[in-house]
N, C-alpha and C positions, 0 to 999 in steps of 0.2 A: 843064394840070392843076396844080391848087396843090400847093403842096409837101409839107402835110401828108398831102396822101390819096395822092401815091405811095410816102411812107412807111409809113405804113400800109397800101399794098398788100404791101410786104415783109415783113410780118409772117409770111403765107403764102405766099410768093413759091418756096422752096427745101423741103426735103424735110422739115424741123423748124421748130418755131414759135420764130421769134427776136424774143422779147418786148422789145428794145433798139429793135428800128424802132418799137414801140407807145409807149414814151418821149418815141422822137425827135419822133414824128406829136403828140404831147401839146402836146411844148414846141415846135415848130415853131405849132400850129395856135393858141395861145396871146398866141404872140411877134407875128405874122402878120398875125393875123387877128382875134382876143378884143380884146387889149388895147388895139389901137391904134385900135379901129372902138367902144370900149365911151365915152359919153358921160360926163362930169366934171361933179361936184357939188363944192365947196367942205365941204358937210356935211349932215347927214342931213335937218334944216331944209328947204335949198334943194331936197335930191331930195324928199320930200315935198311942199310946194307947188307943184312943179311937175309931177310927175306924176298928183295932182288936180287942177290947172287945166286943164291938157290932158287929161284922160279916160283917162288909163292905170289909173291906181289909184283904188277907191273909199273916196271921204270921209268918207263915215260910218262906215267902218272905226276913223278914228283919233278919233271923239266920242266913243267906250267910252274913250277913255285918256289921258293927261294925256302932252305931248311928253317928259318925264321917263320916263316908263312906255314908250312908245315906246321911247325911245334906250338901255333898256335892255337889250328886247327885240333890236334891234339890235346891240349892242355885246354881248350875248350871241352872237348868230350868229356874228359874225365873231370872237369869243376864240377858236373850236374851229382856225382856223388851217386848215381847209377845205382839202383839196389832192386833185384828180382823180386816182385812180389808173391810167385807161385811158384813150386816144383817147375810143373810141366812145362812154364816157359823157358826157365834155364837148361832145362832137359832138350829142350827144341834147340834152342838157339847154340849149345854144346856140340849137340848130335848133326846135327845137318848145316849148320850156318857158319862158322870159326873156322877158320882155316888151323887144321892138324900137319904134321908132320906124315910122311908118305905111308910109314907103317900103324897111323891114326891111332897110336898109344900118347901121345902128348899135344896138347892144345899149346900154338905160336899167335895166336889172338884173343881178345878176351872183347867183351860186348862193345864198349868204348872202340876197340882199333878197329872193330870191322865198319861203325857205325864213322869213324874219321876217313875210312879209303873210301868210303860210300860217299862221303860230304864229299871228297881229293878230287874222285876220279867223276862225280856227275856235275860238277861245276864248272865253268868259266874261268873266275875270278879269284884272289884271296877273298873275297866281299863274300862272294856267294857260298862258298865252302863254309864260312862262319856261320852263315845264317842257315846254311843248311842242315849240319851236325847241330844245330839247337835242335831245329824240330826232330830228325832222327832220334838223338838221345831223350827227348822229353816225349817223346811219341804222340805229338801230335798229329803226326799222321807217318804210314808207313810202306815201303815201296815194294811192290812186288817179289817173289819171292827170289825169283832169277836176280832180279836188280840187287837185291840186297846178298845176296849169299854169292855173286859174282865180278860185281864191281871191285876194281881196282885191283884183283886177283889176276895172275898169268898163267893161260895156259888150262884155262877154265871153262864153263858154259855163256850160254848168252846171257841177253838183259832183260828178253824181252818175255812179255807172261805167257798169252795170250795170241795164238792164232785160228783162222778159219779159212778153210781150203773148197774152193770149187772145183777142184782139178780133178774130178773123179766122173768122165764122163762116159758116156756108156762105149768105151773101146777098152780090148785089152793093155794096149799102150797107155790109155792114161790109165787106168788102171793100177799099172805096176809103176808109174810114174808116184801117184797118188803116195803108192805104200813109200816108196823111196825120199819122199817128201815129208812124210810123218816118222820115217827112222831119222829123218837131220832134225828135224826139228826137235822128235824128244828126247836124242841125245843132248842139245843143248839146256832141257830143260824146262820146254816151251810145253805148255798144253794146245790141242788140235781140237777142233771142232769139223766136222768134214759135212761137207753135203751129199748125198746116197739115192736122192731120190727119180736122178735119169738111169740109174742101172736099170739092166732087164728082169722082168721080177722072175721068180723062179717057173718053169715051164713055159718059158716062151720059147722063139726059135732062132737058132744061131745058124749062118751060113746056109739058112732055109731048112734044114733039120729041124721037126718039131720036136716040142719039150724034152728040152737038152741044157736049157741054164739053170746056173746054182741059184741064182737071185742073189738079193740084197746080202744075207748070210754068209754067204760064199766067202763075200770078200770083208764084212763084219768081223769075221772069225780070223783070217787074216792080219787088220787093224788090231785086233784085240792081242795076238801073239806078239807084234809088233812092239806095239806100247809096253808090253812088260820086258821085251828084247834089250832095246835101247831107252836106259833110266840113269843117264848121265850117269854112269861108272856105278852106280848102285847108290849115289845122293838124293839122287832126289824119284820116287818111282815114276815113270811115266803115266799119262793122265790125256784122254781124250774123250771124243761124244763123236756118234754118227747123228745127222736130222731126217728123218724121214717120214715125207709127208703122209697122212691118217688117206691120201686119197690114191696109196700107191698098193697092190694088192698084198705085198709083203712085208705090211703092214703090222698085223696080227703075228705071225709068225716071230718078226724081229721081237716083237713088243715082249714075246712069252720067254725070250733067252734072257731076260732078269727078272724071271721067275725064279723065290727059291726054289718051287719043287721042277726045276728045267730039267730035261737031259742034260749030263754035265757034258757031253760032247757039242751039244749044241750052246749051251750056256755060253752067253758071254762077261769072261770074271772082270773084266778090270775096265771094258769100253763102255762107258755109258752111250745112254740114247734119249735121244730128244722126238719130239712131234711134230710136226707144222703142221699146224689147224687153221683151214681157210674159212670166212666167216658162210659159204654155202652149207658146209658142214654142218655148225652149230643150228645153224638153221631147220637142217633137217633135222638134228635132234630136237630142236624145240617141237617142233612140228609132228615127230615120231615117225618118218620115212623112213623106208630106205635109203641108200648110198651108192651109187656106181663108185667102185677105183676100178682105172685104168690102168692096162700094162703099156707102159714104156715103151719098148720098142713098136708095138701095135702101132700105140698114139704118131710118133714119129714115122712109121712107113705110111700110114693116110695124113698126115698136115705135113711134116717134113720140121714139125716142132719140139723140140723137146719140154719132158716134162714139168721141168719150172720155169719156162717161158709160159704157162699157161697161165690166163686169170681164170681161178678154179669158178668165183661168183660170179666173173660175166660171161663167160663162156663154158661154164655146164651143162647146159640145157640143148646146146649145139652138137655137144661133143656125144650126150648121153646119146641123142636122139641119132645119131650117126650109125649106121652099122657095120661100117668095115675098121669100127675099131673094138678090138678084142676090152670085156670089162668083167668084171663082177659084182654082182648084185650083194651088199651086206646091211645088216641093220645098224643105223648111225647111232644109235641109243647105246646098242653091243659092245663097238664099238668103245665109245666112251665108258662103256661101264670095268671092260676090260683094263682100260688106263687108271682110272678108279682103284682098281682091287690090283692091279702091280705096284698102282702106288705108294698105294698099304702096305707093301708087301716090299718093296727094295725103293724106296722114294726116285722112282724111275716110273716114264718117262718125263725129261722138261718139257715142258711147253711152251710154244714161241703160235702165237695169233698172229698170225700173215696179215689179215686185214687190219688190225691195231696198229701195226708196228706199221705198215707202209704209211697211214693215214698220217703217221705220227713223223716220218722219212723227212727228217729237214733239206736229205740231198736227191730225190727224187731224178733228178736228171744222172744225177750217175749211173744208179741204176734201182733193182729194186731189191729189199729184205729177205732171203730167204732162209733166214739157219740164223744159229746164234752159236756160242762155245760151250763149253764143258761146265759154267756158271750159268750160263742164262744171261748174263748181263751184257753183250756187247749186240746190240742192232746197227748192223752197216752194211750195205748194198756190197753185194757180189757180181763178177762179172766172169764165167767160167772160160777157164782155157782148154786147149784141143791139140794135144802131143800126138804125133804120129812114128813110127819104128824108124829104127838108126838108119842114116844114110837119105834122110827124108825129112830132116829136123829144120828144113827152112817152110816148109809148111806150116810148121807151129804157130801157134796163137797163143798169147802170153794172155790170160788174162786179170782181173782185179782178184784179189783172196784180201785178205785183212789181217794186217800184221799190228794189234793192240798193246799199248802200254800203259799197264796198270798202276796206282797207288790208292787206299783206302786212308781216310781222314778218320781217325779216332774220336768219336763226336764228343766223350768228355775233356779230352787234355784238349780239344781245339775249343769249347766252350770257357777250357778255364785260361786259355792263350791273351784272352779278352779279345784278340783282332784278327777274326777270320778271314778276312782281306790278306793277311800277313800270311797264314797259312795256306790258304790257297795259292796264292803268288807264290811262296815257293814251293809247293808241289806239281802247277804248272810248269814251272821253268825246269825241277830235274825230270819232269817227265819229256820235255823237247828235246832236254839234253839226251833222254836215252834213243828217242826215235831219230836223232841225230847221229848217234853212234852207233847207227845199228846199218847193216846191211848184209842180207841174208841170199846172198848170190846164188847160192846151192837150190834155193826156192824162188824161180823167176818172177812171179805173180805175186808171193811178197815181197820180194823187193821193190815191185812197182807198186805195191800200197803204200810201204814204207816212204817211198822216196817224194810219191804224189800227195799224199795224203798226209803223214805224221800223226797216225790217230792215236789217242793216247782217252785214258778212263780214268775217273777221279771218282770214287766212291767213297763210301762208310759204313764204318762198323760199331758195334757197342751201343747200338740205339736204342734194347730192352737195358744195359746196364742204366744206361745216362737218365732215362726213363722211371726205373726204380729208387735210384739215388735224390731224383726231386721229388718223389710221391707222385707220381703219374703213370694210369693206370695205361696198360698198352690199348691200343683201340679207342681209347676217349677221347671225348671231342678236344681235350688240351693236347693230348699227344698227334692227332691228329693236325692239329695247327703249326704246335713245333715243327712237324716234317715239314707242312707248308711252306711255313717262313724259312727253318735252317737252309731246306735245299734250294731253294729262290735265291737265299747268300748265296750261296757256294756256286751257284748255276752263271749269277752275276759274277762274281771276280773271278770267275774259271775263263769266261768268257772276256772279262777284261785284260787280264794274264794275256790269254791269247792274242788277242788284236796288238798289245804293245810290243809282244815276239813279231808280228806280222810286221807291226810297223817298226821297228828299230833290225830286221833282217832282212826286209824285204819280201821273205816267203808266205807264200798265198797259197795254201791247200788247191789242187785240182779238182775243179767242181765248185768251186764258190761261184764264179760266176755262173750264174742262172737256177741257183739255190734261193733256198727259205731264208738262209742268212740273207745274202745280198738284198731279197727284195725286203727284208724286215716280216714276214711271215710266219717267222718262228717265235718272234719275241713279242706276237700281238698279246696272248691271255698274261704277258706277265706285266703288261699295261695295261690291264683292262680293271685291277684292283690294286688296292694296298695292302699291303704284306705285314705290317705292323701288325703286331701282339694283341690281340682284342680280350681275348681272355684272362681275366684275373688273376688266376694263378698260373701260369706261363710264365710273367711279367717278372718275378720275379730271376727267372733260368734266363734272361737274357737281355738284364739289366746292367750286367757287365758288358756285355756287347755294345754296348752306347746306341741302342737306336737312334736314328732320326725320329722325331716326334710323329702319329701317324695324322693325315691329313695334312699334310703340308703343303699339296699340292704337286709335290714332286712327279714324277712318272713311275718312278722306280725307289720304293722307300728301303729294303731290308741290306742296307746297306753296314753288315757286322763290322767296324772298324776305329779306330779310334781317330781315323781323319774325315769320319765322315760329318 
């Protein structure tokens, strides 16, 4: 065993965490192993041409810039003086992020050049590349995993994190359509979120044959071979989630294949699963009823509707009371209690609240929430497509899927940035840049997310660190405030960011008009108060921030910037 990783087994080795072995394994794994296996360039010149000649880096990266403009994007990265402060992240960013040589025994990048192709290739400008290799190398906030371990590389995966697929409707066509779309996608990289809940659930009837389908399963098990199938050449492994609504009968069933003690035939190892909870549901568990789920195809040959066209809470009581549609009677409490103890048990399933999330739908006219990704984080209306077999393909129907691009804001180094204005603005712009450069043709339905929409996600991480670092306890009323006010910034200049894209490109997402933006309905509750720092000791964590003073009268006070 190398030297480095039995140091860093010592880390945890004895009954307290002795962060001196986490050093040693640094500079050990450095000395070792990094430096002495990492290829030699005379200067930036020679690594340049040669890493376009040979197919590592793409070329046309460096036609936007003059070698001058380059080298100073360069010579910017490496002024910050760069130094790993844990094993594990030099081990990350070594093992999966650096571009290696073909037989991956010598490293041709080091932290600095990936974080300068990343500033090269998601920029515009000399201007923007500068300012963007700041925040990369200071980590104030940092880009998804595709974006950063593919940009400005030839010959590579994509850019993009993050997707969610409706195309899995209840025909065998789309069906194998579906798998075919989640083999391009996690070859390039991308995590899949899929919707599952118009399939026929198992023992319903095909071709009028009674109980003859596999159900949800069937094709779970399917997705789940998939995803380990195509894992972008073995860099990066594949990563997906099926959502399946608590009111679909194969329910239960799906929920126990991430059980540990599962059949391992039925287990599913690598595809996570989500829930969709309608608020009729919760309901009846308050209440302690019963439950109808409904089979799918049943529902559909009496309304002619599919399964998540339904509104579960106003139309329950129609459907229950209906008799020519096939149901099953379970306890809603069961249920829930079942979600409970696998959650305990493999932190599965996610949970996505249909009725929250739609009340919450700033774009309601597009369409409606029903799924989220393999994080939980992304709510965007879906709008299902309908593939039919070869020689029949102008029948098709493209529909919306969500093609997401991610970055996370580091809430300490953008606290200690002093102008979160600054960071967000440029996390917005390389995040347009990447839904600008992306188009995924192979997946017709994302690409018409892509092209309509440009959705992109601005999150954060290190909120217990940032938290411990000022004496503040998690769940206290002060941490509780910080969220308030940090993401009120961030919500503000993300949203500023945007409109100045809009307006200096001219592009206007599809769906604005007749959305919560346009009529001002989404930004009523953050008019409704002052965002300033009330608490005492807060005041201090964001006193660099240069508040505006609170009561000012302003509309919108939590303005982090030094121009505010």
């Amino acid at each position: 065993m190398e030297r480095w990783i039995e140091l860093n087994n010592k880390v945890l080795s004895g009954k307290t965490v002795d962060t001196r072995y986490d050093l040693d394994a640094l500079q050990s794994y450095f000395q070792e192993k990094v430096n002495p296996n990492t290829v030699f360039f005379h200067n930036l010149g020679e690594k340049v041409r040669y890493m376009v000649e040979h197919g590592f880096w793409d070329g046309s990266v460096f036609e936007r810039y003059t070698p001058e403009q380059v080298q100073a994007v360069f010579d910017r990265a490496y002024s910050y003086k760069f130094r790993f402060k844990a094993f594990m992240g030099a081990y990350k960013f070594y093992s999966e992020y650096a571009t290696m040589t073909p037989d991956r025994q010598r490293w041709l990048e080091r932290y600095e050049d990936r974080m300068a192709m990343t500033a090269l290739a998601r920029s515009e400008t000399p201007e923007q590349a500068l300012e963007l290799v700041h925040h990369l190398v200071n980590q104030t906030f940092t880009p998804a995993t595709p974006t950063l371990m593919n940009s400005g590389k030839a010959n590579t995966g994509r850019l993009v994190s993050c997707f969610l697929l409706q195309d899995c409707t209840d025909n065998l066509d789309s069906i194998t359509k579906t798998l075919a779309f989640v083999a391009e996608l996690s070859k390039g990289g991308g995590g899949i979120g899929v919707e599952v809940s118009n399939l026929r659930a198992r023992g319903e009837s095909l071709r009028g044959i009674q109980n003859v389908t596999k159900g949800v399963m069937g094709v779970a098990k399917m997705l789940d071979n998939m995803l380990r199938y195509a894992d972008q050449a073995g860099q990066r492994p594949g990563a997906g989630a099926i959502y399946l609504s608590v009111m679909h009968p194969d329910f239960l069933d799906t929920l126990s294949a991430k059980k540990i003690a599962s059949d391992e035939d039925a287990r599913l190892k690598t595809l996570s699963v989500g829930a969709t909870i309608p608020d009729i549901f919760m309901q009846k568990v308050r209440d302690d009823e019963d439950i109808y789920q409904f089979y799918p195809h049943s529902l559909f040959q009496e309304t002619g509707r599919e399964f998540t066209s339904i509104d579960w809470s106003r139309e329950y009581e129609t459907l229950a009371d209906n008799p020519n549609i096939r149901k099953k009677r379970v306890s809603a409490r069961k249920i829930l209690e079942e979600i409970a103890v696998t959650q305990g048990e493999s932190g599965y399933p996610y949970l996505l609240f249909e009725g929250n999330a739609n009340r919450e739908n700033p774009i309601p006219n597009v369409g409606k929430i029903l799924m989220s990704n393999l994080c939980s984080e992304i709510l965007q209306p879906t709008i299902p497509s309908y593939f039919h077999a070869y020689g029949q393909e102008s029948k098709d129907r493209v529909g919306l899927d969500v093609s997401c691009n991610l970055a996370s804001l580091v809430i300490q180094q953008t606290m200690d940035s002093r102008d979160i204005g600054r960071v967000v603005g440029s996390a917005i712009r390389m995040l347009d840049n990447v839904a600008r450069s992306t188009s995924i043709s192979e997946v017709p339905a994302v690409k018409r997310a892509n092209d309509e929409m440009r959705s992109i996600g601005l999150g954060a991480m290190g909120l217990h660190s940032f938290l411990a670092k000022n004496g503040l306890t998690y769940g206290s009323e002060e941490a509780l405030e910080f969220c308030d006010v940090f993401f009120a910034a961030v919500h503000y200049h993300a949203r500023k960011a945007s409109m100045e894209i809009a307006r200096d490109t001219g592009f206007v997402f599809k769906g604005f008009e007749g959305s919560r933006y346009q009529s001002g309905e989404h930004f009523a509750h953050y008019l409704d108060r002052d965002y300033a720092p009330k608490t005492l000791k807060l005041r201090p964590c964001l006193k660099a921030c240069r508040f505006p003073p609170a009561k000012t009268g302003k509309p919108w006070s939590p303005i982090f910037s030094s121009t505010a």
